[in-house]
MIFI-704062 format. One line per 10 residues: number of its first residue (from 1); their letters; for each residue x, y, z of C-alpha. Coordinates in nm, 4 decimals, m for minus. Each point is the difference from the previous one (the first is absolute). Layout:
residues N
NUM = A = X,Y,Z | ... $
//
This chain:
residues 404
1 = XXXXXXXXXX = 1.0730,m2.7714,m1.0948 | m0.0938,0.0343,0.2962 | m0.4175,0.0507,0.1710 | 0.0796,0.3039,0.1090 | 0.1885,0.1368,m0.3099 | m0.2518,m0.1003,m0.2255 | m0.2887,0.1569,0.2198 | 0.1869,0.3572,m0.0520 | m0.0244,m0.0713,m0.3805 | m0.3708,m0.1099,0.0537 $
11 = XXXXXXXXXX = m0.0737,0.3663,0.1571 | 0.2060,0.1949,m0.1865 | m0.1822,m0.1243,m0.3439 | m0.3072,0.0711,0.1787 | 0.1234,0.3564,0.0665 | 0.1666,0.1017,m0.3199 | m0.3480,m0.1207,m0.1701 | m0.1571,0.2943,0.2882 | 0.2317,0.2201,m0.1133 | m0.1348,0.3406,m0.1177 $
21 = XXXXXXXXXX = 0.1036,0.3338,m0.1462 | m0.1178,0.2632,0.2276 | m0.2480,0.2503,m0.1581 | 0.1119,0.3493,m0.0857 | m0.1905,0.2759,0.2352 | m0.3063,0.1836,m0.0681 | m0.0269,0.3488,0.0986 | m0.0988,m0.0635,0.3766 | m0.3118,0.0857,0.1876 | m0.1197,m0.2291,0.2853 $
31 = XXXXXXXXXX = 0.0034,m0.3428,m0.0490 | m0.3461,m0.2297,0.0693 | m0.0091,m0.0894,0.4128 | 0.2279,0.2862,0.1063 | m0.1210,0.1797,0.2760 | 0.0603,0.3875,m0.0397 | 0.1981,0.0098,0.2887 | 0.3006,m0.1693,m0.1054 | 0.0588,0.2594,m0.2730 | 0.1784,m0.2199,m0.2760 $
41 = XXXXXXXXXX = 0.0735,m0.3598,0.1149 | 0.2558,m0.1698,m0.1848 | 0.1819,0.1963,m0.2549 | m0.0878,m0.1810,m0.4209 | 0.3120,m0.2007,m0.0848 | 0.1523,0.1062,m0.3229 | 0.0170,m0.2204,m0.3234 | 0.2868,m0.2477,m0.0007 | 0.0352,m0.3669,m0.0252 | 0.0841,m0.2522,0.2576 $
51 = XXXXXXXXXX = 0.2692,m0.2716,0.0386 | m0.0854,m0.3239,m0.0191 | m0.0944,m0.0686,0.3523 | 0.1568,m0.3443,0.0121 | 0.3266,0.1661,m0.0706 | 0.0234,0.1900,0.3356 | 0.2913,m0.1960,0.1432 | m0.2189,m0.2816,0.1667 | 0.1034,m0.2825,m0.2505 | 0.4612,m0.0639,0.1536 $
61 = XXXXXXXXXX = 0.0518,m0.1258,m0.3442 | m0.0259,0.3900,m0.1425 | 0.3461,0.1742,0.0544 | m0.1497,0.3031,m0.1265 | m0.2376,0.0831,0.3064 | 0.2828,0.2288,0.1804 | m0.1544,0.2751,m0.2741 | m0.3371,0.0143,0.2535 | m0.0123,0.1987,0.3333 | 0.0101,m0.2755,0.2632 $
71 = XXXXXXXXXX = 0.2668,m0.0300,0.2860 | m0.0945,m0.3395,0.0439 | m0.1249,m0.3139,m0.2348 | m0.3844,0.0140,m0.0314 | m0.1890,m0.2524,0.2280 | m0.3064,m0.1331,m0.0861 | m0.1224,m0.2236,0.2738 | m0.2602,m0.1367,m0.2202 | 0.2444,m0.2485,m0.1909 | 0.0672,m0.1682,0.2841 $
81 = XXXXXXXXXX = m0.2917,m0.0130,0.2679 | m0.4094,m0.0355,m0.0771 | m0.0614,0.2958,0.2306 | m0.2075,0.1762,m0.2257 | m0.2920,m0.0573,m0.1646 | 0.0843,0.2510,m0.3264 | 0.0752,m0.0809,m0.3078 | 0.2236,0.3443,m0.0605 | 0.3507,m0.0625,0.1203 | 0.1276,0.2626,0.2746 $
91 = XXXXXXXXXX = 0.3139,0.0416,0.0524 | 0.2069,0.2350,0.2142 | 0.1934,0.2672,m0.1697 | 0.2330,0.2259,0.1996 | 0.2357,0.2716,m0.1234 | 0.1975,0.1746,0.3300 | 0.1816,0.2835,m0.2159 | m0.3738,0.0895,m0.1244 | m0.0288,0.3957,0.0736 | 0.3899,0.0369,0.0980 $
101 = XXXXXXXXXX = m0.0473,m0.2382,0.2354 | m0.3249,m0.0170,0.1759 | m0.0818,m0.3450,m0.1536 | m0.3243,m0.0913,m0.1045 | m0.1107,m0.4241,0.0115 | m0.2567,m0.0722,m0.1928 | m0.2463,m0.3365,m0.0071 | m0.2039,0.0048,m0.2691 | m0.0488,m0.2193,m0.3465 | 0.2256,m0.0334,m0.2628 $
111 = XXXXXXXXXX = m0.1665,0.2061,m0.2377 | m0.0971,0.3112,0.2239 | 0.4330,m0.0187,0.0582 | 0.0551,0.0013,m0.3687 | m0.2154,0.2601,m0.0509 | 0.1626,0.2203,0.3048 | 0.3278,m0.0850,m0.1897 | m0.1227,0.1010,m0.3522 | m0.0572,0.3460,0.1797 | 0.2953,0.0319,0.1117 $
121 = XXXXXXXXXX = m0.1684,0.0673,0.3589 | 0.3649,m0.0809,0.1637 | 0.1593,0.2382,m0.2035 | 0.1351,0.3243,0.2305 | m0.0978,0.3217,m0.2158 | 0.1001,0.3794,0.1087 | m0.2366,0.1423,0.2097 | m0.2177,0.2926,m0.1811 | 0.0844,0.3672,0.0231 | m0.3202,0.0733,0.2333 $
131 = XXXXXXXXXX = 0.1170,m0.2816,0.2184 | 0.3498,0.2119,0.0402 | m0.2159,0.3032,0.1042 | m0.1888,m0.1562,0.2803 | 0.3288,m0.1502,0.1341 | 0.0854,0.4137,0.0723 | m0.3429,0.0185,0.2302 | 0.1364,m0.2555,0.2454 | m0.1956,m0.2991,0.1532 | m0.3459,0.0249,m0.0166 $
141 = XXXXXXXXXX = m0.0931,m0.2165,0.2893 | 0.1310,m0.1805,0.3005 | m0.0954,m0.3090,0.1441 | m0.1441,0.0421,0.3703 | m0.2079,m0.2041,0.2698 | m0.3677,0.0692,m0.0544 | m0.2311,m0.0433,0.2496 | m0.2560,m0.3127,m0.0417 | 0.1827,m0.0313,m0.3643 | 0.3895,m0.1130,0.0586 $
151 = XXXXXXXXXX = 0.2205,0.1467,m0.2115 | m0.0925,0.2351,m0.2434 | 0.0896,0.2585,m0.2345 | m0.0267,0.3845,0.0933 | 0.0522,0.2683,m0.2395 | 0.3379,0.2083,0.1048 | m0.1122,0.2846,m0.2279 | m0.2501,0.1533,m0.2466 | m0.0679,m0.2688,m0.2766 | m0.1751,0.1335,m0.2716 $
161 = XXXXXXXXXX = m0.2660,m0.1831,m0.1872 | 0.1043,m0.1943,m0.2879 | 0.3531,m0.0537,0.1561 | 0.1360,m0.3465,0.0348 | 0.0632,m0.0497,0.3610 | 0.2537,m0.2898,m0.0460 | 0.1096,m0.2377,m0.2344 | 0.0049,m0.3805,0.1184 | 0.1093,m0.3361,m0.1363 | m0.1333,m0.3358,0.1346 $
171 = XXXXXXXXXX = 0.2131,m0.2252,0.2096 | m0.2425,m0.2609,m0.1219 | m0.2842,m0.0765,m0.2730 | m0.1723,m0.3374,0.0484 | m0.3029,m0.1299,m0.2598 | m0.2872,m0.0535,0.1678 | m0.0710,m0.3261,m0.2420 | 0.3414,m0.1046,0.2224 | m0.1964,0.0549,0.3096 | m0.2986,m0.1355,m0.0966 $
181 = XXXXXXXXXX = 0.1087,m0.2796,m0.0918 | 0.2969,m0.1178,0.2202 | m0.0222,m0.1802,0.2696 | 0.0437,0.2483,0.3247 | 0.2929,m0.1554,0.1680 | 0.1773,m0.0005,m0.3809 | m0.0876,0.3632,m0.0620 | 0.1225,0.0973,0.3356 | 0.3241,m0.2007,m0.0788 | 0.0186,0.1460,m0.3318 $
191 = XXXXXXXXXX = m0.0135,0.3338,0.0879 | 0.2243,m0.0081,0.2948 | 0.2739,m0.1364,m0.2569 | m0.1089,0.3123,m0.2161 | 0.0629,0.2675,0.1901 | 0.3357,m0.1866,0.1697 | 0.1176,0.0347,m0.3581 | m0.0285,0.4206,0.0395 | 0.2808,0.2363,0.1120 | 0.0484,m0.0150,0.3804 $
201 = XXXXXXXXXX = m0.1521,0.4199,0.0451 | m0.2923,m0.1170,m0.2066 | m0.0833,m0.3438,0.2562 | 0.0629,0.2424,0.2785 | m0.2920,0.2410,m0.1220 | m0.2353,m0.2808,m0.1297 | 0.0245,m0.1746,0.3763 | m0.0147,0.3197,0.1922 | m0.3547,0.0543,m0.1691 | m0.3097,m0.0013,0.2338 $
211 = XXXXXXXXXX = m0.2041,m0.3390,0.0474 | m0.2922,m0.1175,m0.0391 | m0.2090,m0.2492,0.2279 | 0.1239,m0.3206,m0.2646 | 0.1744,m0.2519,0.2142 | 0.3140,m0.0337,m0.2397 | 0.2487,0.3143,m0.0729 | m0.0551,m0.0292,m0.3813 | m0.3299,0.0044,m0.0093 | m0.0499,0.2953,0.3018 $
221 = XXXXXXXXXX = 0.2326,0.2134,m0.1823 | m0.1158,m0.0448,m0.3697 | m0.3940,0.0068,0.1070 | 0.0473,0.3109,0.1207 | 0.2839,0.2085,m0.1797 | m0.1264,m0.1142,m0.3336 | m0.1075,0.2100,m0.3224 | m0.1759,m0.1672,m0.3388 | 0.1822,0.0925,m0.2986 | m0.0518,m0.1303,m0.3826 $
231 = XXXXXXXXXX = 0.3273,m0.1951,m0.1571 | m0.0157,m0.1902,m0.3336 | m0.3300,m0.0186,m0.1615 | m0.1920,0.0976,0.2753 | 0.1470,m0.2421,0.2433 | m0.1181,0.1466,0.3310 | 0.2821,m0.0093,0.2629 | 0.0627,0.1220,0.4029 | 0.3044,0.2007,0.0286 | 0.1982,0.1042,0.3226 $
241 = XXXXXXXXXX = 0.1390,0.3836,m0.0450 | 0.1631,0.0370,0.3619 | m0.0047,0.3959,m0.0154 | m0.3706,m0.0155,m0.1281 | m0.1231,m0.2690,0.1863 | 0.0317,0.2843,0.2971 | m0.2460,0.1922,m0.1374 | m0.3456,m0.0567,0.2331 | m0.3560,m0.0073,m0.2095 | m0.3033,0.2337,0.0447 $
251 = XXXXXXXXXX = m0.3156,0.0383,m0.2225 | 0.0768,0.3366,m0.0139 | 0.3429,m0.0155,m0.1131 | 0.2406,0.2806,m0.1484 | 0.2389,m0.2923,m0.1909 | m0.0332,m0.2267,m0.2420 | 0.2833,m0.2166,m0.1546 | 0.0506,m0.0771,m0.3523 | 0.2056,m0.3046,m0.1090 | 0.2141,m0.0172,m0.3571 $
261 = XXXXXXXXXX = 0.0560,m0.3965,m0.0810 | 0.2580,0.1540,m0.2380 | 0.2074,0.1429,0.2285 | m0.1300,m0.2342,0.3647 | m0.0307,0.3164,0.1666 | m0.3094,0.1353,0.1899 | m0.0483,0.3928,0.0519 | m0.2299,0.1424,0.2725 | m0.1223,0.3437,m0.1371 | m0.2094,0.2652,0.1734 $
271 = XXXXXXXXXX = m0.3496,0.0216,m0.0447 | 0.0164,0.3921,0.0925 | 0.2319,0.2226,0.2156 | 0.1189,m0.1666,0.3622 | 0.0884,0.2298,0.2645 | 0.2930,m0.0942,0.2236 | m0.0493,m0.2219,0.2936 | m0.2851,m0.1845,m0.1744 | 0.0136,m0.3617,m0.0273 | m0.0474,m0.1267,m0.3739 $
281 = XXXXXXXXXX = m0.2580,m0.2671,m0.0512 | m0.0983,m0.2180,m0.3353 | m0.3564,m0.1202,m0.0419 | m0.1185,m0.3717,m0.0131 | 0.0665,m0.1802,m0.2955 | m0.2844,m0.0035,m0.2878 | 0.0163,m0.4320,0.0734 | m0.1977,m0.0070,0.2571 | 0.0027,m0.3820,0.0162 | 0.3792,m0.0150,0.0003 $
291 = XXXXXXXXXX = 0.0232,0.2304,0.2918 | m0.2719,m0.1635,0.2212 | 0.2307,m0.3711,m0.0743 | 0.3334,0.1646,0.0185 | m0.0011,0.3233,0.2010 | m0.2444,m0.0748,0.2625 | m0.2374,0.2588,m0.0670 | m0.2680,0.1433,m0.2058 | m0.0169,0.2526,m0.2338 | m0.3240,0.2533,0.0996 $
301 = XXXXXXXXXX = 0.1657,0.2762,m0.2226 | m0.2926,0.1906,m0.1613 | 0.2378,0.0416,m0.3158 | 0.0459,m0.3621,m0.0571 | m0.3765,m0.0286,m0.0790 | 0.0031,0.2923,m0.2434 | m0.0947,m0.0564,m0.3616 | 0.0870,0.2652,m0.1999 | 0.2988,m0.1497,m0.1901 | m0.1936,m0.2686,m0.0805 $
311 = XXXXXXXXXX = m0.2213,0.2123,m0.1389 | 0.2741,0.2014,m0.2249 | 0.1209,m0.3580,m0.1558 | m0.3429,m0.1066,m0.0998 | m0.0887,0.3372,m0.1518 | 0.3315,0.0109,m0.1850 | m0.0651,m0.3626,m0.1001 | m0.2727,0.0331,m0.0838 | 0.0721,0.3443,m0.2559 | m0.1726,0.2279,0.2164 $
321 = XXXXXXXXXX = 0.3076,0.2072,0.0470 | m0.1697,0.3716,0.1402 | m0.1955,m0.2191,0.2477 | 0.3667,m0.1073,0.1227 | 0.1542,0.3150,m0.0233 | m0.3106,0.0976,0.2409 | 0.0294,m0.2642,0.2660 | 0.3592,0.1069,0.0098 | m0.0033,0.3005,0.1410 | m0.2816,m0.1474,0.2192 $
331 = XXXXXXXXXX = 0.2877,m0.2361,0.1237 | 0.2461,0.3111,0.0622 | m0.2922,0.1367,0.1643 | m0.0631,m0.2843,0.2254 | 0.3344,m0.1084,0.0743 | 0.1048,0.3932,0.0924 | m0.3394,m0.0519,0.2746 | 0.1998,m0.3043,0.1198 | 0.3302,0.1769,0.0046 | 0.1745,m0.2799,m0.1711 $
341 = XXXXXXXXXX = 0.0266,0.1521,m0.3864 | 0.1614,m0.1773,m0.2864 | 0.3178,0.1299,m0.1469 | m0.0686,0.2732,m0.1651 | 0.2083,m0.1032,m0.2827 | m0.1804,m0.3420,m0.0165 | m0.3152,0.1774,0.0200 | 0.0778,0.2018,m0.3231 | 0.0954,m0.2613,m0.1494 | m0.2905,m0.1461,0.0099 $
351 = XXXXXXXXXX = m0.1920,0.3260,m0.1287 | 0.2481,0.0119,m0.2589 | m0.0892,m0.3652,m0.1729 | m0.3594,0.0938,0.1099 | m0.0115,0.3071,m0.2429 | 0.2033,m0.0992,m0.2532 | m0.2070,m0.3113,m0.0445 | m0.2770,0.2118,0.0278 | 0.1649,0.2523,m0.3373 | 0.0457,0.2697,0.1965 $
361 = XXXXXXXXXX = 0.3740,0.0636,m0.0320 | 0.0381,0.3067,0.1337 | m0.0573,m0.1423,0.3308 | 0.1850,m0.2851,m0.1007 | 0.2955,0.1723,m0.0190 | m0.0825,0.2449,0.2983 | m0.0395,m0.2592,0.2068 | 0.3192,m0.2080,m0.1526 | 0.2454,0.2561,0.0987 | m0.1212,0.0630,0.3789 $
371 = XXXXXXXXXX = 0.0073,m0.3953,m0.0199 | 0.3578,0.0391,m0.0954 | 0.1135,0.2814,0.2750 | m0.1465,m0.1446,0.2639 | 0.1863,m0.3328,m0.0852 | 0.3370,0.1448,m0.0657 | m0.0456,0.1815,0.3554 | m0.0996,m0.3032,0.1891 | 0.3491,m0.1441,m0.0873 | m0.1107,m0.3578,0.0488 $
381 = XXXXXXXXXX = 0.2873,m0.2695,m0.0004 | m0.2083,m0.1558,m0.2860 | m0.0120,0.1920,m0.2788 | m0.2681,m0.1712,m0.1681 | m0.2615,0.2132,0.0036 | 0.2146,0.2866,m0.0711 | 0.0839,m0.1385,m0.3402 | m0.3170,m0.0998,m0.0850 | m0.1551,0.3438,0.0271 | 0.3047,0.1236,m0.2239 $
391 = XXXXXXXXXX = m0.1578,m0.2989,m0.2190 | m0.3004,0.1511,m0.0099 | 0.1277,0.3793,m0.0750 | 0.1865,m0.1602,m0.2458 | m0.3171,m0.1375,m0.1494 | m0.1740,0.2671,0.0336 | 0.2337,0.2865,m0.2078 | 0.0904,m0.2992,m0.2825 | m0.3554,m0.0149,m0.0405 | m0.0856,0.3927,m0.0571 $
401 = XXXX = 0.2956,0.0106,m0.1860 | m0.1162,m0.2484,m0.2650 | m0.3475,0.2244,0.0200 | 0.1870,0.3177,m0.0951 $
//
């Protein structure tokens, strides 16, 4: 047996001992850390259980890897070099037929890949009835020169609020435990190799990105075009979404993107109605710190200081459930101010756990079925939330039936 071989066997016990079942969703309201202007982060995986992760086609000796998305054998570097300084294997994992054909090249750990598998995140699903509709209104943007900016992306027509502007998926997610802790001319190396592995249209778009002032290509085109997402069990990642990465920031933005790990897609949404000819902008990121290291810049945005969801959790943790029915419409209140509003469906979502926790079912329910419309409207390509406010109706009439 060889070093190598019997190094993947080391870190594939390690994983498969990591290995989790993913929780089943809650009825959402903000999560802890969110700033209120990135309406609903990362969509809640769904409840399903994960491969082993040591069984994701990295070990030759398993004929039966060909069942698992990737184009080409897993690589992880780590077997062979001491270039990093983790203990959690990374490996890269690309799939070119991922979204009929975009490609998608992932470097990330073992487990966070058997977890993306166990989701069936590389599965291609039919696109939802509302998404059908908005294909009738034609594009809702064009990407022009903008003065002082570079490219950017300029509304070609009304875009109502609540609309998703476009749908994305990324060329490239990289864990930042992979950056951390790789050595810079290995990570550079690493990710070149990544995204040579990707369809030639999608190389094309991620190297006619704009640069930043980092002396290597990599690095000036990932600091800059770069969003945090959540994969795994709250493995935080960089992605590269080349249509998104277009999209300039402001503090007073009209966008905000929201990013399903079950279905690697990102949506930017509206915050309210944009006229044509305006450009659409997304806010700073609630990680400050991340920004300031990876970005460049600093995040001054008054809304990523604001404390008001912090304040709904602890009052709902802590059983004082009218209190966080309260500071919720204070939230609504102040985000409406700041012209960067939650999703109304998310919001009454919220309001509906917050009453029905509270015994008030009435409300509950009120609030349960606008949580419901509004979701079934927004058409999102993951229908997550969609089914869990059926859940929740569901719930809801079992429960007065067994009253009656």
């Amino acid at each position: 047996m060889s070093s190598s071989y019997a190094k993947v066997l080391i870190f594939c016990a390690l994983a498969i001992s990591q290995a989790k079942v993913l929780p089943a969703p809650s009825i959402p309201g903000p999560s802890r850390g969110q700033c209120p202007n990135k309406p609903a982060g990362k969509f809640e995986g769904g409840q399903k259980s994960s491969p082993l992760p040591g069984l994701l086609g990295i070990i030759p000796d398993i004929e039966s890897h060909s069942v698992f998305p990737w184009t080409f054998p897993p690589k992880c570097p780590g077997l062979e070099t001491d270039n990093s300084t983790s203990s959690t294997l990374h490996c890269i994992f690309t799939s070119a037929e991922f979204r009929n054909g975009h490609g998608l090249s992932l470097i990330t750990s073992t487990t966070t890949a058997s977890n993306l598998v166990g989701l069936d995140a590389f599965d291609d699903r039919p696109m939802p009835q509302a998404a059908e509709r908005r294909a009738t209104w034609g594009p809702a943007y064009e990407i022009v020169e903008i003065g002082g900016k570079g490219k950017g992306l300029v509304a070609s027509r009304t875009i109502r609020r609540g609309e998703i502007i476009l749908v994305d998926f990324p060329a490239i997610l990289i864990a930042t435990s992979f950056l951390a802790n790789t050595k810079p001319h290995h990570r550079r190396r690493l990710i070149k190799q990544a995204i040579s592995q990707l369809p030639e249209e999608t190389r094309r778009r991620f190297y006619a990105l704009s640069r930043g002032p980092e002396k290597y290509e990599v690095d000036a085109i990932v600091g800059v075009n770069s969003n945090s997402v959540m994969l795994g069990d709250n493995d935080l990642h960089v992605g590269v979404f080349t249509e998104a990465a277009r999209i300039n920031h402001d503090c007073q933005p009209n966008a905000a993107y929201r990013f399903s790990q079950r279905r690697l897609t990102m949506e930017i949404v509206a915050y309210h109605t944009i006229e044509a000819g305006e450009e659409i902008t997304m806010s700073c990121d609630e990680r400050r710190k991340h920004l300031k290291e990876n970005w460049g810049f600093d995040c001054a945005c008054s809304l990523c200081h604001a404390d008001q969801l912090e304040s709904i959790l602890d009052a709902r943790k802590n059983g004082y459930f009218q209190d966080a029915i309260s500071i919720a419409g204070d939230w609504l209140q102040f985000s409406e101010w700041e012209r960067v509003p939650p999703l109304l469906p998310e919001y009454h979502e919220t309001l509906a756990e917050l009453y029905f926790l509270n015994g008030d079912i009435v409300n509950a329910t009120r609030y349960g079925r606008m949580a419901l419309d509004g979701w079934v409207k927004f058409g999102s390509v993951d229908d997550d939330s969609l089914e869990r406010a059926r859940g929740f109706m569901r719930f809801l009439t079992a429960r007065a039936e067994k009253s009656t």
